[in-house]
ROLO-931985 format. One record per atom (N, C-alpha, C): residue in three letters; x, y, z. Coordinates in steps of 0.001 Angstrom, whole numbers, plus 524288, in hexadecimal, padded with zeros to 5 digits. Atoms other than C-alpha are relative to their C-alpha. Layout:
# ROLO-931985
ALAXYZ
...
//
This chain:
# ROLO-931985
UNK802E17FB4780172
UNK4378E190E6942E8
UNK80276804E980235
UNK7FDA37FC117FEEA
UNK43F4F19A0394B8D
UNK8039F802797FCF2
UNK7FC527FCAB80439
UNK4499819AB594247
UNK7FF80804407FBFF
UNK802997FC6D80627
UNK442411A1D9936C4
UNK7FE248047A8023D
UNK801A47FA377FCDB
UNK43C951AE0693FD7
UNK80610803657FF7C
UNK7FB5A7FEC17FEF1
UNK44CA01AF7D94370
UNK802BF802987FB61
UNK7FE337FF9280682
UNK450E31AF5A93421
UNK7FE00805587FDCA
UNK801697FA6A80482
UNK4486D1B92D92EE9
UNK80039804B68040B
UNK7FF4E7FB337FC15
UNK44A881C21893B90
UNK805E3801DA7FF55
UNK7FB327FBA9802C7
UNK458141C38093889
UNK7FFCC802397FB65
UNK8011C7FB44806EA
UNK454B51C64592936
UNK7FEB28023280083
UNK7FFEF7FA9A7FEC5
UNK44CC31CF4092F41
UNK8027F803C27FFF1
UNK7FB2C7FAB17FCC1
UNK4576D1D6899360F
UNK802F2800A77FB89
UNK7FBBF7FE958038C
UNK460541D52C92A74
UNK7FE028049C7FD49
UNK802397FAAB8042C
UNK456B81DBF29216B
UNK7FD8F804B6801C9
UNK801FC7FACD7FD09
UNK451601E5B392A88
UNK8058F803A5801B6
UNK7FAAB7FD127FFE6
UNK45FF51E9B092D19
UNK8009D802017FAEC
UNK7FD2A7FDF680630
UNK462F41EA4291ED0
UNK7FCAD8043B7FD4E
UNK804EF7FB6E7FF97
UNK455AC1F25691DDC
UNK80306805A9801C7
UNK7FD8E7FC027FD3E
UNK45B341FB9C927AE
UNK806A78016E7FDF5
UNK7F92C7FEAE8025F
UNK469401FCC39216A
UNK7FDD4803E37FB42
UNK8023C7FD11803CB
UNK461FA1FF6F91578
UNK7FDD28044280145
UNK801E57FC7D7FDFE
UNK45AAB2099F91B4D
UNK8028A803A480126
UNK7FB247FF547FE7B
UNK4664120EC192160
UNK8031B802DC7FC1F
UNK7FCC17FCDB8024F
UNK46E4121090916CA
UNK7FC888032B7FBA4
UNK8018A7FDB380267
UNK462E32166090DAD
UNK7FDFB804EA801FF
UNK7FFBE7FABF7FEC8
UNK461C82211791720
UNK8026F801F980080
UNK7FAA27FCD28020A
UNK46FB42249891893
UNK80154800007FB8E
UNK7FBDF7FEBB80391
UNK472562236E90B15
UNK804347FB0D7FFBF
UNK7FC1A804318008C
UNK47B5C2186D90D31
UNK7FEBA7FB8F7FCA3
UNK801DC8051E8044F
UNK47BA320C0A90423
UNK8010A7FCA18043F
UNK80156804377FD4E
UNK475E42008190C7F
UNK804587FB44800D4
UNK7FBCA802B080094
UNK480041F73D90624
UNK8058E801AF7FD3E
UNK7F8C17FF6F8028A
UNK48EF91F779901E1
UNK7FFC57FFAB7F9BD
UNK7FF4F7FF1B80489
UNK48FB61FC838F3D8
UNK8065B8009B7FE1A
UNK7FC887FF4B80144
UNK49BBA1FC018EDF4
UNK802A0806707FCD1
UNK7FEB27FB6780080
UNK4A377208658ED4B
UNK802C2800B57FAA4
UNK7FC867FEDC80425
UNK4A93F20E838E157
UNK8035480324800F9
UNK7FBCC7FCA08000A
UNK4B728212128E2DD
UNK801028041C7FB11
UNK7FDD17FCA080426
UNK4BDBA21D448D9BF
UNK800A17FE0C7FBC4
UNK7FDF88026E8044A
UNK4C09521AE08CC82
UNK801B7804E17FD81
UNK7FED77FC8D801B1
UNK4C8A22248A8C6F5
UNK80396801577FAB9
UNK7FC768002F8061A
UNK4D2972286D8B970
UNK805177FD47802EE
UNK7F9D6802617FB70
UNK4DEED222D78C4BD
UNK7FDC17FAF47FEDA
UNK80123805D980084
UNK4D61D2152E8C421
UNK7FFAE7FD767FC78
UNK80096801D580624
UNK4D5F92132E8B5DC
UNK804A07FEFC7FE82
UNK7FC3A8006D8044C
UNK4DD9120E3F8AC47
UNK80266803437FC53
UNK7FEA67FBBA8034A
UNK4E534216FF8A40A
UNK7FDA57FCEF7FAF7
UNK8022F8025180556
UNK4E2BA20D5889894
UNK7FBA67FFB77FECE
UNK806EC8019D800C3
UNK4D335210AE89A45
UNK800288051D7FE01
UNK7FF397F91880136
UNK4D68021FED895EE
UNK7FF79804E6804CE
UNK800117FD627FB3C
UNK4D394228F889C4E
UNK7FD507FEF080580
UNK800AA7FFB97FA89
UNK4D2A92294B8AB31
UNK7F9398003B8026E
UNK804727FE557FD7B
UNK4C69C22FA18AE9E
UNK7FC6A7FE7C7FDF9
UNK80478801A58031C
UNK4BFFB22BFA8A3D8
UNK7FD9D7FA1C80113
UNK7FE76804818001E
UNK4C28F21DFF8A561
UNK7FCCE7FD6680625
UNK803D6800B37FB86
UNK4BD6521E608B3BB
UNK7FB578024080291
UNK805CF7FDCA7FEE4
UNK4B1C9226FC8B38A
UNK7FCE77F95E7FC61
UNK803A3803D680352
UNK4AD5821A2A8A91B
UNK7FFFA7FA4D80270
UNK800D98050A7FAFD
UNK4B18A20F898B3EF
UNK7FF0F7FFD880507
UNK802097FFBD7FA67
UNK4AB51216B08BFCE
UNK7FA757FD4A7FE0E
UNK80560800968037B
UNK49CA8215738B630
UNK800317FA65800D6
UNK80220806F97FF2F
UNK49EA1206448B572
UNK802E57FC14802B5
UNK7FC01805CF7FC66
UNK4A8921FEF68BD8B
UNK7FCA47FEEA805EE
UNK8015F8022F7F9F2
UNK4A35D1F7C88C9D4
UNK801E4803F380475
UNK7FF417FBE87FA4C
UNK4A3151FFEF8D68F
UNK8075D7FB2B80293
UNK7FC7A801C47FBCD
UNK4B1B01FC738DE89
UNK8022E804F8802B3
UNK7FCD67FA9A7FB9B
UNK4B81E203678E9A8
UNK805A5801B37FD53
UNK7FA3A7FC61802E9
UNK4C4C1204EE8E215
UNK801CC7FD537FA8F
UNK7FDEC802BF80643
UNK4C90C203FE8D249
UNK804B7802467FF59
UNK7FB257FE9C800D7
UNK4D5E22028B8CCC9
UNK800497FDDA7FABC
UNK800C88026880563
UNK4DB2A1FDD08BF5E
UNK804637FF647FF57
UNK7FA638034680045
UNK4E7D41F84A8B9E5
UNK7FFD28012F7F9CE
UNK8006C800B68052F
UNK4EC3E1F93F8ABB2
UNK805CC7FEBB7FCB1
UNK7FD15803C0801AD
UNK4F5EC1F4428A354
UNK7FEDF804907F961
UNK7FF9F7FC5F804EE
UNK4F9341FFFB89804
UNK802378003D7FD31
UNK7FDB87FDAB80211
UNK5037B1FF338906E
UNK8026D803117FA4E
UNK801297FD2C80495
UNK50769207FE8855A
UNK803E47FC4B7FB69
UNK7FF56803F880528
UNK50A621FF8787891
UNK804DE8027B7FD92
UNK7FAFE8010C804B2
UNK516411FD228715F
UNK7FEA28032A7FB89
UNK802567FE6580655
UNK5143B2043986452
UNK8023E7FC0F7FBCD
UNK800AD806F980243
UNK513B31F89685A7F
UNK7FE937FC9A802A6
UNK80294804267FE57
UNK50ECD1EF7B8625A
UNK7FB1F7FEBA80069
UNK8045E800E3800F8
UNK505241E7438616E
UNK7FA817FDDA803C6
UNK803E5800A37FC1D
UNK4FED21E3F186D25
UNK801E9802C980463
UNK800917FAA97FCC6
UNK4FC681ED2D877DC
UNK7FAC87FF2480347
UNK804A1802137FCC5
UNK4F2CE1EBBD883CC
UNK7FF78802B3805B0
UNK802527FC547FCB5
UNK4EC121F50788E40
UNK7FD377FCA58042F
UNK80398802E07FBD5
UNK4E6181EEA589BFF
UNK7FEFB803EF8040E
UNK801F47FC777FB82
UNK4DD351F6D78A5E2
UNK7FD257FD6780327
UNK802B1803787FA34
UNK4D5D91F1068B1CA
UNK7FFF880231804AA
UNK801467FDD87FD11
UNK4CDB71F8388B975
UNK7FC947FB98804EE
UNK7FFE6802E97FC51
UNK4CBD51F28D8C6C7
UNK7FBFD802DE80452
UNK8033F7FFAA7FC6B
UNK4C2F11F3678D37D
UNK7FFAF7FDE38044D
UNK8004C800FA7FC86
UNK4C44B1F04B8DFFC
UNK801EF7F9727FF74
UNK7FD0D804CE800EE
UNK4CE1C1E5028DA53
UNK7FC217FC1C7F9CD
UNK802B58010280414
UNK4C27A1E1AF8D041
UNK801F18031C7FA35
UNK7FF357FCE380567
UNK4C5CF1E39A8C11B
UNK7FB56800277FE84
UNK804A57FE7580136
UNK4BA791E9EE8BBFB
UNK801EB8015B7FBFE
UNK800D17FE9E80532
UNK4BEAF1EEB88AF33
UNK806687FFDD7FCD9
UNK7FB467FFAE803BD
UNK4C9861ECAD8A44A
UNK800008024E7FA9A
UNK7FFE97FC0E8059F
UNK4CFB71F47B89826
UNK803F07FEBE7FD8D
UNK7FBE88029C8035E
UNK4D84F1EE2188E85
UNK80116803607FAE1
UNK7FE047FE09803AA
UNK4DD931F314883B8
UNK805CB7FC947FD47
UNK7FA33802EB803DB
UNK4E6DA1EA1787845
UNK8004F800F17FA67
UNK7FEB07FEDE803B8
UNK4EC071ECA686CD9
UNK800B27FB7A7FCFB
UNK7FFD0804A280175
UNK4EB651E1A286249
UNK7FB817FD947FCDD
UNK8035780041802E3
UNK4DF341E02C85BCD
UNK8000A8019D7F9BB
UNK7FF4C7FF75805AD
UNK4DFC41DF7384D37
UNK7FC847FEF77FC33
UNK802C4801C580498
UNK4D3071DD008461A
UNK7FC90803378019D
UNK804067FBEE80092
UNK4C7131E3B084319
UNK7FCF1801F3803FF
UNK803C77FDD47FB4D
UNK4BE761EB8684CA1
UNK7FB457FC9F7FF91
UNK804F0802C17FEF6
UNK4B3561E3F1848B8
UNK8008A7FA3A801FA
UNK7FEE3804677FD17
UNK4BB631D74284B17
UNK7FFC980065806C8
UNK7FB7E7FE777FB93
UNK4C0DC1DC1E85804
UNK7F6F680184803C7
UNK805027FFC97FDDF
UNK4AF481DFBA85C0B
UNK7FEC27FACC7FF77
UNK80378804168001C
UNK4A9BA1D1C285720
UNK804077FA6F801DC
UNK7FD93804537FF46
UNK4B6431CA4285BE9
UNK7FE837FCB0805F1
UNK803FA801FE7FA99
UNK4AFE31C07E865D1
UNK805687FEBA804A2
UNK7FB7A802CA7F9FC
UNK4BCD61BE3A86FB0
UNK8001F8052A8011F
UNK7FFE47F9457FC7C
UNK4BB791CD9A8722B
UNK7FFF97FE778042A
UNK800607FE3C7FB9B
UNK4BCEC1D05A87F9D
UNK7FA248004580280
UNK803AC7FE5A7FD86
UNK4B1351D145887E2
UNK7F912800227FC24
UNK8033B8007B80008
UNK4A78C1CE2E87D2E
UNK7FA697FDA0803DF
UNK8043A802F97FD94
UNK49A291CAF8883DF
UNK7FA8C7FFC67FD8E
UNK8057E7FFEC802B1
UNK489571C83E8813D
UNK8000E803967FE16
UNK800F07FBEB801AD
UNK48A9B1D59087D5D
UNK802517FF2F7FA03
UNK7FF26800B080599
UNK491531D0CD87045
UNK8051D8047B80083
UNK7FB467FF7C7FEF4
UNK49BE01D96D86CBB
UNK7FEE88076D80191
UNK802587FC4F7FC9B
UNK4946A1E5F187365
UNK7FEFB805547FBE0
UNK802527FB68800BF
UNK4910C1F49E87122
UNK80595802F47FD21
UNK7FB4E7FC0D802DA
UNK49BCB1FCA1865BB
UNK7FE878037F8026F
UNK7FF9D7FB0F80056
UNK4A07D208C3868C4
UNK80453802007FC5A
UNK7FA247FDCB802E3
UNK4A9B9212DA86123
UNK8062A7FFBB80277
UNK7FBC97FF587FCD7
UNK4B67621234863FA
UNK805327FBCC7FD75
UNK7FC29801C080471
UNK4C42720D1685D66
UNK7FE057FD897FB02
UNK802398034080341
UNK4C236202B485479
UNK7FA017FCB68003D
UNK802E4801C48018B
UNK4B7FF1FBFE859BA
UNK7FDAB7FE318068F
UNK7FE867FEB77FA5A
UNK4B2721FD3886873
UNK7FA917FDC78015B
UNK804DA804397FE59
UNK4A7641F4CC86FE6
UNK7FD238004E80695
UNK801377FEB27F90B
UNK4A0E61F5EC87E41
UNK7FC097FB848014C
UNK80220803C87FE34
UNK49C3F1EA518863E
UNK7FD0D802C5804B0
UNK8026E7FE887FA95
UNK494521E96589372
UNK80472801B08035F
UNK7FA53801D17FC3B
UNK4A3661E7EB89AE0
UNK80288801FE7FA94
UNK7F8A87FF43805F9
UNK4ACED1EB4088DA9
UNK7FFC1804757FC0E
UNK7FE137FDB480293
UNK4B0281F5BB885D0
UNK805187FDA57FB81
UNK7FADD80129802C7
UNK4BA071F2FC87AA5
UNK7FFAA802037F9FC
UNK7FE7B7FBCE80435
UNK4C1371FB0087030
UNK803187FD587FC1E
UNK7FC4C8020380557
UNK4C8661F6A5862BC
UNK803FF804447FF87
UNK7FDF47FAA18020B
UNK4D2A1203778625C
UNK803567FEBD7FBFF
UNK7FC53800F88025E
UNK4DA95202E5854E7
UNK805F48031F801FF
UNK7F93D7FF5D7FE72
UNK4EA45203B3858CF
UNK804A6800077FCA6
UNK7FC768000E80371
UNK4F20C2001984F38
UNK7FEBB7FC747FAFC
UNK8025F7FF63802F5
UNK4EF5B200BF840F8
UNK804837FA807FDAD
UNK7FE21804E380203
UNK4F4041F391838A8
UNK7FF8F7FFEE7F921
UNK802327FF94806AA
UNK4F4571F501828B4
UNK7FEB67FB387FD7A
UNK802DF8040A80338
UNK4EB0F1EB7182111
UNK7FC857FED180469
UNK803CF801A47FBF9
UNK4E43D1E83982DF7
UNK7FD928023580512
UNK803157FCB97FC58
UNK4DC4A1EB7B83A70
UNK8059C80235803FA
UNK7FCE27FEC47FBFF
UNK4E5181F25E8447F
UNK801897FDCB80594
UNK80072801667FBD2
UNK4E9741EFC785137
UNK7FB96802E480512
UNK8031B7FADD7FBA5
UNK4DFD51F52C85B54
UNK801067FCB880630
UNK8004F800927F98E
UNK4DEAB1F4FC86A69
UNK7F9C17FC3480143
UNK805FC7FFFC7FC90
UNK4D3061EEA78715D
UNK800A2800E6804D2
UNK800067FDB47FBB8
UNK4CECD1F54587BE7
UNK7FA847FDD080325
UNK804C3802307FE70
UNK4C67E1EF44885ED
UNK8006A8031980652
UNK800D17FDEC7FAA3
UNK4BEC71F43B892D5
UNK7FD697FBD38016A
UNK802F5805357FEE1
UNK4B98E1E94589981
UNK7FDD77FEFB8063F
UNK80063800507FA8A
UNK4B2341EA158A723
UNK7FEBA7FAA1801C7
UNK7FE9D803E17FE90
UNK4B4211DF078AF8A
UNK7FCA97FE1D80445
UNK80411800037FB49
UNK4A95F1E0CB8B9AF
UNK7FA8D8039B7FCA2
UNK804497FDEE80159
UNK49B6E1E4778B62F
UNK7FEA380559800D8
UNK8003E7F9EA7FFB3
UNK499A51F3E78B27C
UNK7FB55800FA8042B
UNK804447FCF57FB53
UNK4915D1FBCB8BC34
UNK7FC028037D7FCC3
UNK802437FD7980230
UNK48C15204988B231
UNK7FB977FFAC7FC12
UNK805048015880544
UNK47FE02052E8A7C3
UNK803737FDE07FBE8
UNK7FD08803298040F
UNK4838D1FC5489C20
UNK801BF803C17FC3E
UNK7FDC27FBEE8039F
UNK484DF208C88939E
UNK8061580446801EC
UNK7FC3D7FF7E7FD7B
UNK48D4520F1589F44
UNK805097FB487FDC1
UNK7FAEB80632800A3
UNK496A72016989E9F
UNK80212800A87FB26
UNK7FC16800FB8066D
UNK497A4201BC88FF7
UNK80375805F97FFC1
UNK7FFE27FC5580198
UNK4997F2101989050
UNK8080D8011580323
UNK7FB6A7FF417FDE9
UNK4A5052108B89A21
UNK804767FC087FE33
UNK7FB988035E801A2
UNK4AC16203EB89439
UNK8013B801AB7FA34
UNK7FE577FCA2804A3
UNK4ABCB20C1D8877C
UNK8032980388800EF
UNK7FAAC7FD237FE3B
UNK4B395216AD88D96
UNK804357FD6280124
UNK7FBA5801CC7FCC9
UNK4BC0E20FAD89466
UNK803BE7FCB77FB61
UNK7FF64800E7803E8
UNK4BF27207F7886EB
UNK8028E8049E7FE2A
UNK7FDF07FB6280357
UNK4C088214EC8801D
UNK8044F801A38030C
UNK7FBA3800E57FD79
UNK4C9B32186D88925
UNK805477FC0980170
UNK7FB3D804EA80029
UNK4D20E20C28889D6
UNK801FE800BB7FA65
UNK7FD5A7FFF18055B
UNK4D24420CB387B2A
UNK80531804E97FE28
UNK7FB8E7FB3F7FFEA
UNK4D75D21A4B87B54
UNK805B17FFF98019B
UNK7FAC5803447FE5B
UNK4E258215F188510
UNK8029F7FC317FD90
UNK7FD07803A68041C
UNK4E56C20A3487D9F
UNK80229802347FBC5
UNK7FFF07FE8A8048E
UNK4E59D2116D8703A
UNK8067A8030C8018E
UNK7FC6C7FC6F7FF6A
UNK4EFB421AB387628
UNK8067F7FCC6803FF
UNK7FC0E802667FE55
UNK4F812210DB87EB1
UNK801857FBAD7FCA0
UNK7FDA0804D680410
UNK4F9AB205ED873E9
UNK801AC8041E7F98E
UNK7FAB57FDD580599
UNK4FED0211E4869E1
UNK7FDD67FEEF7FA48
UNK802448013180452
UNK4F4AE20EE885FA5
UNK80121805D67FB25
UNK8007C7FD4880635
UNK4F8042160985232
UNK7FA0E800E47FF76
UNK804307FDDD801E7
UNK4E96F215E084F17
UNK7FC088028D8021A
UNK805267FA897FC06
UNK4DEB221F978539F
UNK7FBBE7FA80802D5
UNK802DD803507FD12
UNK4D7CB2182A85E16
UNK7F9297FF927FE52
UNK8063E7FF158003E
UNK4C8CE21CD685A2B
UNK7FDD07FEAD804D6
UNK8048D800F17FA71
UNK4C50421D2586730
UNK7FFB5804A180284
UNK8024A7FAAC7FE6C
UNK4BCE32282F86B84
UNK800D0800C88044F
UNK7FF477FD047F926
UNK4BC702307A8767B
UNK7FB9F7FF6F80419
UNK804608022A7FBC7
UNK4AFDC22C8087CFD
UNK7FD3B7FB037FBA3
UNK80162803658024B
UNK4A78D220B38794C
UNK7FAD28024D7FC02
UNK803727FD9C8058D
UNK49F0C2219A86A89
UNK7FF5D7FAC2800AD
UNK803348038E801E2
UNK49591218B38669D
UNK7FEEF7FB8880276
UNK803008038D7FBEC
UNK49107210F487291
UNK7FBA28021780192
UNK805867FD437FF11
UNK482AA2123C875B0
UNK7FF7A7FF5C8055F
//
């Protein structure tokens, strides 16, 4: 029986300390426990292949996971003219964590409506094949994915070659689900733009300057 008086006298002390911490730090102002800090994220930490700079990281401060320091890696290069495949890699990083990727390939050859209901897409999920927006040929927004159809190069008797362009976060967004879709739509529109202009496409990209027709 002695034992059980002993037991809950230290839980006592634990939680009457942790009481007083709490206490503590809600009168200085201080946070009680260790929150994870958010390092910088700036147009230097981005990808060039996401467009522009600033733009690109005001839309991955809004939803990327809190880390003490982001970096990114990418893989750009500018296309052969005639050729037929062509391929863009970005990978934004976090405290050694990949949290988000941006692809961009050239090579797609059938219809926009094939290229929405084709089931080996990328990143389909329960969501089916998600929320249209405007934008090249034919442009889509998941919980985690963004992805663009841009036409590239024009083919006579048949569909063209286009780009797909994908944003794809790799860690669970931080932001409201309309936030999430809203910033992996930029960040899309932006990749597409870059792509359109580093793979040398002959045809007018149709991809706007801010995002149309997402609710």
């Amino acid at each position: 029986m002695s034992g059980k008086p002993v037991k809950l006298g230290v839980l006592g002390g634990v939680l009457a300390l942790a009481l007083v911490y709490s206490g503590v730090g809600y009168v200085s102002g201080a946070v009680p426990f260790p929150v994870q800090q958010r390092g910088d994220l700036g147009a230097a930490d981005v990808c060039g292949s996401l467009g522009d700079g600033k733009t690109a990281a005001a839309e991955l401060k809004t939803v990327l996971p809190a880390r003490a320091a982001y970096s990114s890696r990418e893989t750009n290069p500018p296309r052969v003219r005639d050729e037929t495949s062509w391929r863009a890699d970005c990978t934004v990083s976090g405290d050694g964590d990949q949290l988000l990727y941006a692809s961009a390939e050239l090579g797609w050859d059938a219809s926009p409506s094939t290229w929405l209901d084709d089931p080996t897409r990328l990143h389909v999920d329960d969501e089916g094949r998600g929320e249209e927006f405007r934008a090249g040929s034919a442009a889509v927004v998941m919980r985690q994915t963004a992805e663009i159809l841009v036409p590239c190069v024009a083919r006579k008797g048949t569909a063209p070659y286009g780009l797909v362009v994908v944003v794809h976060a790799q860690k669970p967004l931080v932001g409201s689900a309309r936030e999430n879709r809203h910033a992996l739509a930029v960040l899309a529109l932006g990749s597409a733009r870059s792509a359109h202009e580093r793979a040398k496409c002959p045809m007018p990209s149709r991809v706007p300057a801010k995002v149309v027709g997402l609710h």
